[in-house]
C-alpha positions as CSV (number, residue, x, y, z in Angstrom):
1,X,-13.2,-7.1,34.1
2,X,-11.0,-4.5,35.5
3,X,-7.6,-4.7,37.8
4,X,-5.5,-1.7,38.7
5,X,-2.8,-0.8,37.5
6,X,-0.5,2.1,39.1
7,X,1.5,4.7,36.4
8,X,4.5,6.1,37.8
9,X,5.1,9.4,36.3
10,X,8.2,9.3,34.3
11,X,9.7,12.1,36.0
12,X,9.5,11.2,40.0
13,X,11.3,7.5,38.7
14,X,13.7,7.9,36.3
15,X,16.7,9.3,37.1
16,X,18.1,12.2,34.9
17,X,21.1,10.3,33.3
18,X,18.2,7.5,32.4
19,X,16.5,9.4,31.1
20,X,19.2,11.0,29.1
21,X,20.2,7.8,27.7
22,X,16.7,7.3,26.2
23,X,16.5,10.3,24.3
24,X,19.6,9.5,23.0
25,X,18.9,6.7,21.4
26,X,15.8,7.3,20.3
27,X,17.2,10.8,18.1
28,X,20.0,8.5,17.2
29,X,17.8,5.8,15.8
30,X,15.7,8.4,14.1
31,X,18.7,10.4,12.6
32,X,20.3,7.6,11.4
33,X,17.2,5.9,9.6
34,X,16.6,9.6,8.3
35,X,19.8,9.6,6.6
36,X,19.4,5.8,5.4
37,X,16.5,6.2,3.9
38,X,17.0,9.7,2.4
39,X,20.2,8.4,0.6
40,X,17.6,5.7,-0.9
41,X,15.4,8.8,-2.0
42,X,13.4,8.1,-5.1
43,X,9.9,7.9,-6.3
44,X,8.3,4.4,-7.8
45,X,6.6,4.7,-10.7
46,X,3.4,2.9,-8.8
47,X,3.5,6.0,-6.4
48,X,3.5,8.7,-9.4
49,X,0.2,6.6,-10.2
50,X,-1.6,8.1,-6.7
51,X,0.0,11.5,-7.9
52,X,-2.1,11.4,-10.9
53,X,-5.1,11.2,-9.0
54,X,-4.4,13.6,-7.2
55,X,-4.0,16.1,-9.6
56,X,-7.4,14.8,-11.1
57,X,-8.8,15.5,-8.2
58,X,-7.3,19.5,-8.3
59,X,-8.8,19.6,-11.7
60,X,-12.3,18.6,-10.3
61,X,-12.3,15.1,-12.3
62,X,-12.6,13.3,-9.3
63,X,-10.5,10.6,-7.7
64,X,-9.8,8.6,-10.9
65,X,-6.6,7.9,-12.5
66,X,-8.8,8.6,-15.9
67,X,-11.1,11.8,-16.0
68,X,-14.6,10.0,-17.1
69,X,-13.9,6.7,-15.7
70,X,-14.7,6.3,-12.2
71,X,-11.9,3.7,-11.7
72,X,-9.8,3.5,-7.9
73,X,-6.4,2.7,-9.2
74,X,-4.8,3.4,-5.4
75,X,-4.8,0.9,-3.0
76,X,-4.9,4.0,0.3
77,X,-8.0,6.5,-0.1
78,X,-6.0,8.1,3.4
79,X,-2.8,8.3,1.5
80,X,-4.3,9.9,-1.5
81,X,-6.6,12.4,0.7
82,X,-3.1,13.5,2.3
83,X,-1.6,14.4,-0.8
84,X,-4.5,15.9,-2.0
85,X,-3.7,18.6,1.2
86,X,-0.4,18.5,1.4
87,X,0.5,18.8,-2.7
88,X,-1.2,22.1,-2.5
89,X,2.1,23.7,-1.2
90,X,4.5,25.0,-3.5
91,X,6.4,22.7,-4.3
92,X,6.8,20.0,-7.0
93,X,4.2,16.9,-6.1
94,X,6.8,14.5,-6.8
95,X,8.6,16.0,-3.9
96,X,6.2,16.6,-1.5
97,X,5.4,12.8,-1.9
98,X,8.6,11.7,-1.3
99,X,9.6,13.8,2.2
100,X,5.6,13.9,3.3
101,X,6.4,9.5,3.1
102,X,9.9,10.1,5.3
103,X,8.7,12.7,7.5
104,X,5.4,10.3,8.1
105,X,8.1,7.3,8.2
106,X,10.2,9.2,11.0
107,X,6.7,10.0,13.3
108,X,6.0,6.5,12.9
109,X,8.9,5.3,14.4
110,X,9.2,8.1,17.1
111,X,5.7,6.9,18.2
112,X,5.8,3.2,18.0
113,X,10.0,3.8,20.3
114,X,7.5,5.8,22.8
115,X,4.5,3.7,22.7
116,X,7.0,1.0,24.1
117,X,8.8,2.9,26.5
118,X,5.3,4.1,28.5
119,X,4.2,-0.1,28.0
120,X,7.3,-0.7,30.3
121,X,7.4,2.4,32.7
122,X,4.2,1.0,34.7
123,X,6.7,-1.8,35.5
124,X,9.1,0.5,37.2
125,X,11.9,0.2,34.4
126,X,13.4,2.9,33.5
127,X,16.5,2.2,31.5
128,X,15.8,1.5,27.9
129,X,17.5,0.6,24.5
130,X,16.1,0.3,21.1
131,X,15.6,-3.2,20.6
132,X,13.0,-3.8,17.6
133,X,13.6,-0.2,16.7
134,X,17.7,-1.6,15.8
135,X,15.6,-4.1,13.3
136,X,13.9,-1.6,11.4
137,X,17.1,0.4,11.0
138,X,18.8,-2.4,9.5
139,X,16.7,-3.3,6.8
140,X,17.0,-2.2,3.5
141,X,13.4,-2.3,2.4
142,X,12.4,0.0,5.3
143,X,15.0,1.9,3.5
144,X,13.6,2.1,0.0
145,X,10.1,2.9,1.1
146,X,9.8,5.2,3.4
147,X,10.3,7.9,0.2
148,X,8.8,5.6,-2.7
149,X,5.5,7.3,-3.2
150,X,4.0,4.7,-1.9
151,X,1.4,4.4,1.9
152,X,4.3,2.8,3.7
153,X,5.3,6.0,5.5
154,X,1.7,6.5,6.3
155,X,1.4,2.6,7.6
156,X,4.0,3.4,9.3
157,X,2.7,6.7,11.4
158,X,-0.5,4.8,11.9
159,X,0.8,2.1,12.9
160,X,2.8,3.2,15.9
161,X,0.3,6.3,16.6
162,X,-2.3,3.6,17.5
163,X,0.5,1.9,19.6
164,X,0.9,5.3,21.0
165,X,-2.7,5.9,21.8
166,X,-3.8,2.4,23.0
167,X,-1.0,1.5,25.2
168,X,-1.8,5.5,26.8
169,X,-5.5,4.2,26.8
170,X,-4.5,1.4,28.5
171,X,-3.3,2.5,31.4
172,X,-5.3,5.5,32.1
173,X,-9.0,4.0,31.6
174,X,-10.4,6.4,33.7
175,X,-9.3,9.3,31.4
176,X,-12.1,8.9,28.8
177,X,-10.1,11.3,26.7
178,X,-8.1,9.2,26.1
179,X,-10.3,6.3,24.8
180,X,-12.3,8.5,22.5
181,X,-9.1,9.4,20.4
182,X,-8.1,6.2,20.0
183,X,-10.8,5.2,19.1
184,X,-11.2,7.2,16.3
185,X,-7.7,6.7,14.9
186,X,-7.6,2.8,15.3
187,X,-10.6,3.0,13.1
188,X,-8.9,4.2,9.7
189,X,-7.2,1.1,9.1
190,X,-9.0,0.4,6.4
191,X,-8.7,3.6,5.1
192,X,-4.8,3.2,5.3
193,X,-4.8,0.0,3.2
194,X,-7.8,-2.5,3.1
195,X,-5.9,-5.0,4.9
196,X,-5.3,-3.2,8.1
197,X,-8.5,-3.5,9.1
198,X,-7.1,-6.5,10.6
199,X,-5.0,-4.4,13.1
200,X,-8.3,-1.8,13.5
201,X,-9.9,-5.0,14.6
202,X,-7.5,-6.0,17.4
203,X,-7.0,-3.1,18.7
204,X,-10.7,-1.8,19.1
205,X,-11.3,-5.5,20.8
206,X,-8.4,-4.5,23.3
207,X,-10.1,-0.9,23.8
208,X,-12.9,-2.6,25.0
209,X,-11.2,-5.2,27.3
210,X,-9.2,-2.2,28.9
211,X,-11.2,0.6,28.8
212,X,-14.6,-1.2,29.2
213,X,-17.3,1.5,30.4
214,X,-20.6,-0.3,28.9
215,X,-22.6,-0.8,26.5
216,X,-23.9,2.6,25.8
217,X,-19.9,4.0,25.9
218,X,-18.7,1.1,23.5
219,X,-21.5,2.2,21.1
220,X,-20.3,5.5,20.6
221,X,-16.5,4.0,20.7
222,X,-17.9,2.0,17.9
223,X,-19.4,5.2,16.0
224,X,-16.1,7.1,16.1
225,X,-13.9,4.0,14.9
226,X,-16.3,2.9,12.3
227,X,-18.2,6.6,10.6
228,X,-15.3,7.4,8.3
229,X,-14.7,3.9,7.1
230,X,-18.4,3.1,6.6
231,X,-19.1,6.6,4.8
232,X,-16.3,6.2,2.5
233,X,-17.2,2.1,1.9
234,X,-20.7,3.3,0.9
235,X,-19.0,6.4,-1.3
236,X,-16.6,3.7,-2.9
237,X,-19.6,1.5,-3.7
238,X,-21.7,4.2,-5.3
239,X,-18.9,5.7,-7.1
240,X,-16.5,2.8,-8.2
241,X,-18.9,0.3,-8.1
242,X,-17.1,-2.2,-6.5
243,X,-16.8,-3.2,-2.9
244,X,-12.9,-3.1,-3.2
245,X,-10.2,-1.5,-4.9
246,X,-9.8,-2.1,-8.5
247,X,-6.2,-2.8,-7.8
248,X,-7.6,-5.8,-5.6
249,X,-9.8,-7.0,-8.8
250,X,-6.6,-6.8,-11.2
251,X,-4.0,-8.5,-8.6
252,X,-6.8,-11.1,-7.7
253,X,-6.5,-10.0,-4.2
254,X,-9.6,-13.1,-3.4
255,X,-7.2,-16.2,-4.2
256,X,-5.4,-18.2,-2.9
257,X,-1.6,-19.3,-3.6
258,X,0.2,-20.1,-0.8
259,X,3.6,-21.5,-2.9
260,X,4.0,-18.0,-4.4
261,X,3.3,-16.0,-0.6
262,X,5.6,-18.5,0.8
263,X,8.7,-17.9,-1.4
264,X,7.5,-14.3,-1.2
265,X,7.6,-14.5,3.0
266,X,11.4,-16.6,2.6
267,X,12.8,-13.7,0.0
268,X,12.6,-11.1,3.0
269,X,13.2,-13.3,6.4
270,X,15.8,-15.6,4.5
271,X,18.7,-13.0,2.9
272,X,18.7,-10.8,6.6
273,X,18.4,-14.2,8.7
274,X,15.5,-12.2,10.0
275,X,14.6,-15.2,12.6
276,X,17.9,-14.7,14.2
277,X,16.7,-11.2,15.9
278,X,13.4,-12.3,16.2
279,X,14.3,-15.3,18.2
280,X,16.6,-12.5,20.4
281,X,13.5,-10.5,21.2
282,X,10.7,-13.4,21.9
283,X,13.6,-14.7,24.4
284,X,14.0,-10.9,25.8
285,X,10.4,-10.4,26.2
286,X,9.9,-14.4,27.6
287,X,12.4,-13.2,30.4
288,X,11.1,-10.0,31.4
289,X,7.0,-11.6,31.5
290,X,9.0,-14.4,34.2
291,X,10.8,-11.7,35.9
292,X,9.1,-8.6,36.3
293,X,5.2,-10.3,36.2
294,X,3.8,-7.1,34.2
295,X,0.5,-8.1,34.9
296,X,-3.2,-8.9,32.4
297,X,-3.1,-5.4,30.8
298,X,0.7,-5.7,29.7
299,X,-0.3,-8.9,28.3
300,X,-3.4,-7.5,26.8
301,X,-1.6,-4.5,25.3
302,X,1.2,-7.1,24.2
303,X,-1.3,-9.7,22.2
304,X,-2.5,-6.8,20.3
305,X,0.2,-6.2,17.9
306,X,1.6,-9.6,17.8
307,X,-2.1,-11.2,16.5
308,X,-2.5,-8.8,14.2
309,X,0.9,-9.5,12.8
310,X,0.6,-13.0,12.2
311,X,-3.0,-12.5,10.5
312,X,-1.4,-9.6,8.1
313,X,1.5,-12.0,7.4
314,X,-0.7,-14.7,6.9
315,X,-2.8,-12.3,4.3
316,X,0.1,-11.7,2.3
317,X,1.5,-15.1,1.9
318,X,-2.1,-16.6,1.1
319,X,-2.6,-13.9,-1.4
320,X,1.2,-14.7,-2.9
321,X,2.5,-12.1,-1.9
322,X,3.8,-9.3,-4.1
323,X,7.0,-8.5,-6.7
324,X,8.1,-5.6,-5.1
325,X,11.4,-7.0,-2.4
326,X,10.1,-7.3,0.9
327,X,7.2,-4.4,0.7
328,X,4.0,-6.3,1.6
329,X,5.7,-7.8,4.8
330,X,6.8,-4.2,6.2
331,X,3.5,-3.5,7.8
332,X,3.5,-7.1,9.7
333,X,6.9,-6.7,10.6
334,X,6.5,-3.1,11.9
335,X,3.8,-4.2,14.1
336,X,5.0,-7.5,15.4
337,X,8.3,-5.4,16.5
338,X,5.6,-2.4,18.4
339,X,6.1,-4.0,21.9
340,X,9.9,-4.4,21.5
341,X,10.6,-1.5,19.7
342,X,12.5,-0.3,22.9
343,X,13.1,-3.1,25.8
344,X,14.2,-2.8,29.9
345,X,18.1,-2.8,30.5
346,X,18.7,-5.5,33.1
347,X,20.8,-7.8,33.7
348,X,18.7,-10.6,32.3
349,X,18.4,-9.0,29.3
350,X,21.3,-7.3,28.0
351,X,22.6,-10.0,26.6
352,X,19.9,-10.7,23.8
353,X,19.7,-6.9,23.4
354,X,23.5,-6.9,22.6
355,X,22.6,-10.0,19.9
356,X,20.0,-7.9,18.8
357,X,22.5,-5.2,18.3
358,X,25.1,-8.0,16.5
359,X,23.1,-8.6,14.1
360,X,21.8,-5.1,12.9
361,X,25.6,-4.3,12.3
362,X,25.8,-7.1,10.5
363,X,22.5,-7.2,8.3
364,X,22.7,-3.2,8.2
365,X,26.3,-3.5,6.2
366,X,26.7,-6.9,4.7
367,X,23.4,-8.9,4.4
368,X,21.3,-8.5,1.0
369,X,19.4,-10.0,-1.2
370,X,21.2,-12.4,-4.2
371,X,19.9,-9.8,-6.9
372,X,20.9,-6.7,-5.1
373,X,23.1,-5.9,-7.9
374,X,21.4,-7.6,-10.8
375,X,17.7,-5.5,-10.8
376,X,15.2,-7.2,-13.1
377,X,11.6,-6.8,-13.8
378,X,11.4,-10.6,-12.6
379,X,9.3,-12.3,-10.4
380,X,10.0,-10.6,-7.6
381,X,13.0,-7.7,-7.4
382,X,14.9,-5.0,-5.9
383,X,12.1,-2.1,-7.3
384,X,14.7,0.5,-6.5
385,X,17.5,-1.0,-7.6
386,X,15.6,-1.7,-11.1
387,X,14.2,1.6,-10.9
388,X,17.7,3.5,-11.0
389,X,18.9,0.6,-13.5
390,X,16.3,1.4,-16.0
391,X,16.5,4.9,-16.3
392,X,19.9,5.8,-15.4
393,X,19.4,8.3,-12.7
394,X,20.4,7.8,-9.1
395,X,17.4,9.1,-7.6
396,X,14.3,9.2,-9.9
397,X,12.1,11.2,-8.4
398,X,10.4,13.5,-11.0
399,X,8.3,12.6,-13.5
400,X,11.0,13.2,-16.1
401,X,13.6,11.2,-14.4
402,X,11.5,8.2,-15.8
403,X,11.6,10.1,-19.5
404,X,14.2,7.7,-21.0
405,X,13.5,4.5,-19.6
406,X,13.0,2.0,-22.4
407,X,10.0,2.3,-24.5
408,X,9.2,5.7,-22.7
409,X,10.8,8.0,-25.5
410,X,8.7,6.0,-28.4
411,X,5.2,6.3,-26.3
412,X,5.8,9.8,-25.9
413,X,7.0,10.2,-29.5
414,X,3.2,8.5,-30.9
415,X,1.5,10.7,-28.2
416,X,3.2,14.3,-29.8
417,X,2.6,12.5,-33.7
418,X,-1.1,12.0,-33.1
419,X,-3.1,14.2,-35.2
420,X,-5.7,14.9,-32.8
421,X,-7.7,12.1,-30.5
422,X,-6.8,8.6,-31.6
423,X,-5.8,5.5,-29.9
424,X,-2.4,4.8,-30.0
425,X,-1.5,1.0,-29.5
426,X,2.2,-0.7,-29.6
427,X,2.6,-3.1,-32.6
428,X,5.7,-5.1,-33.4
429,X,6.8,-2.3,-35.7
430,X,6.5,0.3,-32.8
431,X,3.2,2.8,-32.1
432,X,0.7,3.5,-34.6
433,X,-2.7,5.7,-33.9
434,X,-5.7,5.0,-35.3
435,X,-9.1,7.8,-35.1
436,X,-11.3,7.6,-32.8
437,X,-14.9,8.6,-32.2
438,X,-14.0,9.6,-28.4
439,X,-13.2,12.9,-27.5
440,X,-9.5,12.0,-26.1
441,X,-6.8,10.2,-26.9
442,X,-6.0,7.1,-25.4
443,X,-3.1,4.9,-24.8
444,X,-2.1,1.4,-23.6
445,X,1.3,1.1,-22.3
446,X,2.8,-1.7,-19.8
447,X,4.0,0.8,-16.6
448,X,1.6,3.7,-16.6
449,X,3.4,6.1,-13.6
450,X,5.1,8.0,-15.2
451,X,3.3,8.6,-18.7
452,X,0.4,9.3,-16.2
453,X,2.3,12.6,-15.6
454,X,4.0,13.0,-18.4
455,X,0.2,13.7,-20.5
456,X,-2.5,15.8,-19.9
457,X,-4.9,14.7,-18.1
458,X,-7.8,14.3,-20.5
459,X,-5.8,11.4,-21.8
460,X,-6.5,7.7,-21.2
461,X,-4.1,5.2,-19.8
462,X,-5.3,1.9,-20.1
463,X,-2.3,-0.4,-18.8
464,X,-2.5,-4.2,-19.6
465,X,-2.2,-5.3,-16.3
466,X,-5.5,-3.6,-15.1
467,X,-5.1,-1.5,-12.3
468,X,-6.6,1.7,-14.3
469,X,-8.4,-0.3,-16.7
470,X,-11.9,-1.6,-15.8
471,X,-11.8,-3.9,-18.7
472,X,-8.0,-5.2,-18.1
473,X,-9.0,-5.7,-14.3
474,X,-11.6,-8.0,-15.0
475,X,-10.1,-10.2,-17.1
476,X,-9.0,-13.7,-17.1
477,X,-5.8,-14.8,-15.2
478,X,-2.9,-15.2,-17.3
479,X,0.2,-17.4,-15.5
480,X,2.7,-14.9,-15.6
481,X,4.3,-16.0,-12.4
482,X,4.6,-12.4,-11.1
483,X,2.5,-11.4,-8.2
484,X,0.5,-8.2,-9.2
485,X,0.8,-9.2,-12.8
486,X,-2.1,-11.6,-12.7
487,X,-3.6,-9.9,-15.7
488,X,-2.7,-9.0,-19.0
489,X,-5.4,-7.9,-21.2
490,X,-4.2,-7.6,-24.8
491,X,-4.7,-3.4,-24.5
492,X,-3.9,-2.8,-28.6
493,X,-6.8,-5.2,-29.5
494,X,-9.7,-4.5,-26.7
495,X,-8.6,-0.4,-27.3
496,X,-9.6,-0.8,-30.6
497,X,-12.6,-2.5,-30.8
498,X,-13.5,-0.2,-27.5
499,X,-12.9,3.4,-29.2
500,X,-11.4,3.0,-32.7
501,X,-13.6,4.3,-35.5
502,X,-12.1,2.3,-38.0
503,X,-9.6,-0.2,-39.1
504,X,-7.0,2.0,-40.6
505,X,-4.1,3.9,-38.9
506,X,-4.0,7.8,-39.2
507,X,-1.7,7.0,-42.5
508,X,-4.0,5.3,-44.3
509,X,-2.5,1.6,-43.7
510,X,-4.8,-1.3,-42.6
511,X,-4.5,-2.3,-39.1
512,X,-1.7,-4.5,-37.7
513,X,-4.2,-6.5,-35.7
514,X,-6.9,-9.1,-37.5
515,X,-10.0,-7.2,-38.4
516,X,-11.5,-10.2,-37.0
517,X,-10.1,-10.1,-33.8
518,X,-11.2,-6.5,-33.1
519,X,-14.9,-7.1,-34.4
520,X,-14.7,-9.8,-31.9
521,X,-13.5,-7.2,-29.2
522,X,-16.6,-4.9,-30.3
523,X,-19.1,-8.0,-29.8
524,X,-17.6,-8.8,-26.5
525,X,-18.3,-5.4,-25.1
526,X,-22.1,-5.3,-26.4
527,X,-22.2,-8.7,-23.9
528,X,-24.9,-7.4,-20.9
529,X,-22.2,-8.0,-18.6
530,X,-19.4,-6.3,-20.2
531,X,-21.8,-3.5,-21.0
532,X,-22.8,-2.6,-17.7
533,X,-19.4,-3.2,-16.0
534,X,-18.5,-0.4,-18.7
535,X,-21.5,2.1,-17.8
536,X,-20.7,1.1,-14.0
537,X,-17.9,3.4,-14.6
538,X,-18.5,6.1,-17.4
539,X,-22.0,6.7,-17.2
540,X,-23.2,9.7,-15.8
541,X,-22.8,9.8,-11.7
542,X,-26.7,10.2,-11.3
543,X,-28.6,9.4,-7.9
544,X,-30.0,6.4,-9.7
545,X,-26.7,5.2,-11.2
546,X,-25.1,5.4,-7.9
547,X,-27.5,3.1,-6.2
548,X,-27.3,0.8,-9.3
549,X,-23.6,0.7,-8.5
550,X,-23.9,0.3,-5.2
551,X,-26.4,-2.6,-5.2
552,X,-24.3,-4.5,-7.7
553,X,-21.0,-3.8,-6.5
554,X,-21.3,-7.1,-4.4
555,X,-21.5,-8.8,-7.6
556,X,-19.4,-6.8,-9.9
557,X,-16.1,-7.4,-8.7
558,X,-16.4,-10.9,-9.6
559,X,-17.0,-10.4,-13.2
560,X,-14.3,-12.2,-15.3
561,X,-14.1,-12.5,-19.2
562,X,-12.1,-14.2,-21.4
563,X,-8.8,-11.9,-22.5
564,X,-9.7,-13.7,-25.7
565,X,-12.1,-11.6,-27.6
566,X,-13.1,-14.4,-29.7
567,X,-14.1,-16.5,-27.0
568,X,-15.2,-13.2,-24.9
569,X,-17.8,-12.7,-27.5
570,X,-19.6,-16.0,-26.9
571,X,-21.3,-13.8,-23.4
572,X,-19.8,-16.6,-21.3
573,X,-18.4,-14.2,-18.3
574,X,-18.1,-15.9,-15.1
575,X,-19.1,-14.6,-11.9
576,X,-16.4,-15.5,-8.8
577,X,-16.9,-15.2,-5.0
């Protein structure tokens, strides 16, 4: 299974002007997609909602977005546990977010540029460019998220730090130090974002074919890929009780719709005519595999990123993709570009690298996307662009950049009005609260970010479209022709019949919803199903209701109820695969 393979140490071949020229244009890359992106600086309000958590988890409330219900509102445990480190410095958490995502962004790139440069020096090249590297800089999205808030800067670094380590791996099998690390690393894909494990899979599978030392060995490669991932799958079960985010239960992350991924997968590879450099790099690295003959592990090292690519693209567009411009894709286009990040000078192919180099001028400064300038909460949209739109500040980073975006000012108005706990719902004469029999207050807005921040802690959010909300999560499907939007739990109604301790407001006026309709919500949740989904996530964290949690979790996340509440009463929840 083995065949040698000679590494020529980079500084007994490479002349000192070559090597000149690569550090050149790798600080050049990096410096310039460090100013690009940091002139796109802001902070989404979906990456204020891990910030939440984290401070939750500072006041010993655990990782929820809601102390006293154990719901996993963020799609990256990793990215949350880094935060959790990292927002301990001195420095406004907002902040630390957004240059911890560009500093992460900037490694990732630096890593994935190098993990292609030592792929090719084997080969006895030694003059390189930045090839795939030139795509990256070019592209607005890659732009916009490296600083959102968001895992993408962490993808990123993980991304091309397991390049890093496997192709280093790769050729040096007989330095188990080598193997063991990357082992470990590839493993927390899933720890990254669910979906990566895809990429974990791939590249343990090439470990093995390069590295291959036995059975015994590949055991205890398996132990230090797989212990973290495992531990925290069993800790998510337990705690959550669900075998997957409750992000992934609210956005229906199980089904299938291909139209919606497909137009999804056109809006980012159609506006950049994205096929165009694509094409210029398959052709560059056709032309070097015919010329130069790299050999099985070059081909091995090659397959890795470019399979696990097409299945993360494939992912997204089965799952429809998402609404945020180009976001879900990043991670598959990052990795299909790791073996080409950087590419051989010769004279077969400078002239696709030039091409390459065409078109990143030309995408960098002219291409976009037809709403670029008209930002809308639509089905899918510039999230940036809509972002500074909607509350009028360049870079909205803080928490109270988002203060006066529409409807903000009247949610935090009802929250200072409320005479102690109530729940405060939106009505179609504004906010009213109504008491409550639960020690807090809480609250069911449409974007919960940036309110998440803007209250204390002890307050619930319950947003409509489920991602903090157990109830909202497991809800029927509405059509609302937005990806991540597949739910929208009527949160006024359900609150109500959930908490409310009556059916007048704190002024004395009867309630703005049917009385009938929130009885109907109270029945719903006394449903055997309804009621344990419920206790699956408030009840007491004993040792006995984390195994219960943990044994049903393979059944709970297929739970759905009618949004209804008169039908919902009737018990009829449905149980999906």
């Amino acid at each position: 299974m083995h065949s040698s393979a000679t590494v020529v140490p980079i500084e007994e071949d490479t002349p000192p002007d070559y090597r000149w020229w690569a550090a050149v244009g790798t600080v050049l890359v990096l410096v310039l997609f460090a100013i690009f992106a940091w002139r796109q600086r802001w902070m989404s309000d979906d990456g204020l909602i891990v910030l939440r958590t984290v401070r939750q988890l500072w006041e010993g409330n655990g990782p929820v977005f809601n102390a006293g219900e154990r719901v996993e509102a963020n799609t990256s445990p990793l990215w949350t546990a880094v935060l959790a480190v990292v927002g301990l410095l001195p420095f406004r958490l907002e902040w630390i977010s957004v240059v911890t995502g560009l500093v992460f962004a900037l490694a990732g790139l630096f890593l994935a540029m190098d993990g292609a440069r030592r792929l090719y020096r084997p080969a006895g090249f030694t003059l390189m460019a930045p090839a795939g590297a030139l795509i990256v800089l070019a592209l607005p999205p890659f732009h916009d998220f490296a600083t959102s808030g968001l895992e993408t800067g962490l993808i990123s670094l993980w991304l091309g730090g397991c390049w890093w380590l496997l192709v280093r791996a790769g050729y040096d099998r007989d330095n188990l130090l080598r193997v063991w690390p990357a082992a470990l690393i590839v493993g927390l894909g899933p720890l990254v974002r669910p979906d990566l494990a895809l990429f974990s899979a791939a590249a343990f599978g090439a470990l093995l074919v390069l590295c291959w030392r036995g059975w015994k060995t590949t055991g205890g490669w398996l132990l230090a890929a797989g212990a973290l991932p495992v531990v925290y799958q069993v800790f998510r079960m337990g705690y959550y009780g669900l075998v997957t985010p409750n992000t992934a239960v609210a956005k229906e992350a199980s089904a299938a719709q291909w139209d919606r991924g497909w137009t999804y997968f056109l809006d980012l590879t159609s506006p950049y005519a994205l096929w165009v450099p694509v094409l210029l790099v398959t052709l560059t690295l056709g032309l070097f595999g015919r010329v130069a003959k790299p050999g099985r592990r070059f081909a091995v090292l090659v397959s890795v990123p470019v399979l696990a690519a097409a299945g993360l693209a494939l992912y997204v567009t089965r799952v429809g993709g998402d609404f945020m411009h180009g976001r879900m894709l990043l991670p598959a286009l990052f990795c299909l570009l790791l073996p080409v990040m950087v590419f051989p000078v010769t004279r077969w192919t400078v002239s696709p690298l030039i091409g390459v180099l065409a078109w990143a001028v030309v995408a960098g400064t002219s291409l976009r996307v037809p709403y670029f300038n008209h930002p809308a909460a639509t089905a899918i949209t510039d999230e940036r662009g809509y972002w500074t739109w909607a509350t009028g500040v360049d870079h909205p980073v803080l928490a109270e950049d988002y203060a006066a975006y529409p409807g903000m000012p009247a949610q935090l108005q009802a929250f200072r009005e409320a005479r102690g706990p109530e729940v405060l719902v939106r009505t179609g004469s504004g906010w009213r609260g109504y008491p409550t029999f639960r020690p807090h207050t809480t609250i069911a807005p449409d974007s919960m970010g940036a309110l998440g921040l803007l209250v204390p802690l002890d307050v619930w959010i319950h947003d409509e479209y489920g991602l903090a909300s157990v109830l909202g999560a497991h809800s029927s499907v509405v059509n609302s022709g937005r990806s991540g939007h597949e739910k929208r739990l009527p949160p006024s109604v359900w609150d109500l019949g959930d908490s409310a301790s009556g059916g007048l407001d704190r002024t004395g006026q009867a309630s703005a919803f049917s009385p009938s309709q929130i009885e109907a919500a109270r029945d719903a949740l006394r449903c055997p199903q309804l009621a344990e989904l419920l206790e699956s996530v408030r009840a007491p964290l004993t040792f006995d209701r984390f195994m219960t949690n943990l044994t049903g979790s393979f059944t709970r996340g297929g739970i759905r109820f009618d949004r209804d509440p008169v039908q919902a009463r009737k018990c009829i929840s449905t149980v999906t695969s």
